[in-house]
C-alpha positions in Angstrom: 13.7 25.5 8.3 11.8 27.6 10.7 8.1 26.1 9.1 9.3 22.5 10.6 10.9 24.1 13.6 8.6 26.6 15.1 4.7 25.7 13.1 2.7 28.5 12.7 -0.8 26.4 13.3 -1.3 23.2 14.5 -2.7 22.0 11.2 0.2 21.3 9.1 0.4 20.4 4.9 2.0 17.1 6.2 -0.8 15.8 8.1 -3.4 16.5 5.4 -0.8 15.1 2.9 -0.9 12.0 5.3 -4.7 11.6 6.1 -5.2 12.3 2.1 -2.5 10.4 0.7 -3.6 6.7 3.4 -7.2 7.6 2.4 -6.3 7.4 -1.2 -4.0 4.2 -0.2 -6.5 2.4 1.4 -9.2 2.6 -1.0 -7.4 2.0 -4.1 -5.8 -1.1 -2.3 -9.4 -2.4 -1.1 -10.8 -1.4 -5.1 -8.4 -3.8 -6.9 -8.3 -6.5 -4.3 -11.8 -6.5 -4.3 -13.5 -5.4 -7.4 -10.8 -5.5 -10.0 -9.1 -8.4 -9.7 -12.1 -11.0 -8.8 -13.6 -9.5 -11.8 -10.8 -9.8 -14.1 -10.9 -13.4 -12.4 -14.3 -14.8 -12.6 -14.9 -13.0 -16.4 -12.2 -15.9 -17.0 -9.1 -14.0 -18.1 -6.7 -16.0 -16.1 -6.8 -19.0 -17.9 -5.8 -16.7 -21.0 -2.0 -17.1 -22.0 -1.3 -13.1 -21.5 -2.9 -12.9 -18.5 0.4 -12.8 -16.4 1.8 -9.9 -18.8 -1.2 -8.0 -18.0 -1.4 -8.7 -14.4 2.5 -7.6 -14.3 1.6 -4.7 -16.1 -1.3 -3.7 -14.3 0.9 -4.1 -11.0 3.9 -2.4 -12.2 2.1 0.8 -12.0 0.3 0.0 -8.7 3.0 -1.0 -6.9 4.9 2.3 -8.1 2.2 4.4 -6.8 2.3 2.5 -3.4 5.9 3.2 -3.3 5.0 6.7 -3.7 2.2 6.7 -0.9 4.3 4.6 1.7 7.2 7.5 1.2 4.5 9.9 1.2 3.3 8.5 4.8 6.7 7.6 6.2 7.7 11.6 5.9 4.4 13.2 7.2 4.8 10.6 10.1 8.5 11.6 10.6 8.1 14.9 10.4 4.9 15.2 12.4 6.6 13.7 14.8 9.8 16.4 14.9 7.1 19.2 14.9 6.2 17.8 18.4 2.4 17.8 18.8 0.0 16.0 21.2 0.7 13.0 19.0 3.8 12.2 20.5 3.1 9.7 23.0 2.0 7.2 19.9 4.8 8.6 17.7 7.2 5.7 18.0 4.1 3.5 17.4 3.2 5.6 13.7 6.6 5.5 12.7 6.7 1.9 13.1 3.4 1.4 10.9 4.7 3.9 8.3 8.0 1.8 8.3 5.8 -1.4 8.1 3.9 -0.4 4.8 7.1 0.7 2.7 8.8 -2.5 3.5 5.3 -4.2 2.2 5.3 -1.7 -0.3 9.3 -2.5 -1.5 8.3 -6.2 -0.5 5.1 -6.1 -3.5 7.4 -4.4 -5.8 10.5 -6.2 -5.9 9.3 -9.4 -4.5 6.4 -10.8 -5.2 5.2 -9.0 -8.5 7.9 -10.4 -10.3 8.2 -13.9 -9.4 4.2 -14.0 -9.6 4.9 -12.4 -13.4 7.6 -14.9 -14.1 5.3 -18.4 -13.0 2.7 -16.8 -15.1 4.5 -16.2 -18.0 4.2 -19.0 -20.9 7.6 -19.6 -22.6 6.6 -22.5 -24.8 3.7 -20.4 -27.3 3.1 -23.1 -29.1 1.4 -25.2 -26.3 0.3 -22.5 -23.6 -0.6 -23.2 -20.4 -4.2 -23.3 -19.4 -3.4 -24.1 -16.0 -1.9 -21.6 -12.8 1.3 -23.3 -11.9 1.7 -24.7 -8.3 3.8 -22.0 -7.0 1.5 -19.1 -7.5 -0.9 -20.0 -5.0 2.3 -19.8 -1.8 2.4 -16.7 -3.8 -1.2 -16.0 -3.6 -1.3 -16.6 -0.1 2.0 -13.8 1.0 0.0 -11.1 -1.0 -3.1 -11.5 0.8 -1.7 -11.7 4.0 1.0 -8.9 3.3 -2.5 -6.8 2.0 -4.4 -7.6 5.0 -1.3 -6.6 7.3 -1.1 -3.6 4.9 -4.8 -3.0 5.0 -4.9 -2.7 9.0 -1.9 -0.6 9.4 -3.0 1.7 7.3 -6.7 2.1 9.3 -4.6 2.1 12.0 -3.0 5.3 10.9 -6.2 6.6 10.0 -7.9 5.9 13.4 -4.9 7.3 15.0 -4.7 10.5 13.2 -8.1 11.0 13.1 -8.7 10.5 16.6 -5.7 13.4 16.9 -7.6 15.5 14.5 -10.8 15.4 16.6 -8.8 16.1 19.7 -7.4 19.4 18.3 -10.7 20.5 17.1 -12.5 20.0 20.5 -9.1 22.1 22.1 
């Protein structure tokens, strides 16, 4: 309990955990959203009938990971802000954003996910759908903007972390 009480440095295994762990967020998020899924997209896979069992699949795991990071990120942030450093005067403001990408995080996972895996899926295999049904483009629509909201909270982080790191190097 003394480590979290009294700090030895002013670099602490939470902070790199956090920079490391929204570094490796952010750029896995911007690699599916924009390489892997348009791919998977224009090479014509989602007007295959198992397309939605893959996409739930391939989302499963994402999502889980997320989960992971966003607890990751909501801890560092928490307890970087009990070790009370120079960071505190945006600490309330970091806790929030941390708060804000689990709930997206839980939102992605127990949300959206599974009703986008359910429209997709084809109960009738004897006639499969060629078509997306009309609901999964509202659907569409709440992950992208839930991504983007994601996207800029996390840089947000970043900046504001960074900017901390820079001013404890110049110190």
């Amino acid at each position: 309990m003394n480590t979290l009480s009294y700090p030895s440095s002013e670099r602490s295994l939470w902070k790199v955990a956090l920079f490391l762990t929204l570094a490796f967020w952010l750029s896995s998020s911007l690699m599916l959203d924009g390489i892997v899924m348009p791919s998977l997209y224009v090479s014509g896979m989602m007007t295959s009938p198992d397309f939605a069992t893959t996409g739930y699949s391939l989302f499963w795991i994402f999502n889980r990971v997320e989960l992971l990071c966003a607890a990751i990120v909501l801890t560092s942030v928490l307890v970087s802000r009990y070790v009370r450093n120079p960071l505190c005067r945006s600490g309330f403001f970091t806790i929030i954003l941390s708060a804000l990408l689990l709930t997206i995080s839980l939102i992605d996972t127990y949300g959206l996910t599974p009703q986008m895996g359910a429209l997709g899926i084809s109960l009738n295999w004897l006639n499969p759908a060629t078509e997306v049904p009309a609901g999964m483009d509202q659907l569409h629509i709440g992950y992208w903007l839930l991504e983007l909201l994601k996207i800029s909270a996390s840089a947000a982080l970043l900046w504001t972390y960074s900017r901390w790191a820079t001013v404890v190097a110049q110190d």
